[in-house]
C-alpha angles and dihedrals in degrees: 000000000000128000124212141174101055114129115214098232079065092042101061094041089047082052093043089233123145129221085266094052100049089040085056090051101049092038090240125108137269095252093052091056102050094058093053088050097048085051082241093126143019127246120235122234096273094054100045090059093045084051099050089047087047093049095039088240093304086121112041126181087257086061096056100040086046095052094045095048090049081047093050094044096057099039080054097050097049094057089053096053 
């Protein structure tokens, strides 16, 4: 069964993982990871893949993109107000 709808950001708190840890995990740096967590970047194809296995499936790629676009909307429309 596959799980969906899990941000990272929630992921690594419910696991009690830190940014290190999960970078560790998927083989791309802290920094990296906590802008994906933080829904301040997108993840390439790679990553995202290395994230969903890490995460068995609780993060999928529609998650992230999800979370960054939601991220990038309001950011937008709060320099426009």
């Amino acid at each position: 069964m596959v799980l969906s709808g899990m941000l990272l950001f929630d992921y690594l708190n419910e696991n009690g993982m830190t940014y290190a840890d999960f970078a560790s995990e998927v083989g791309f740096s802290v920094r990296s990871v906590e802008k994906w967590a933080r829904g301040e970047r997108y993840a390439g194809y790679i990553a995202t893949e290395r994230i969903k296995t890490a995460t068995k499936h609780q993060v999928t790629a529609e998650d992230h993109y999800n979370a960054v676009t939601k991220r990038h909307h309001r950011d937008t429309v709060s320099a426009i107000s």
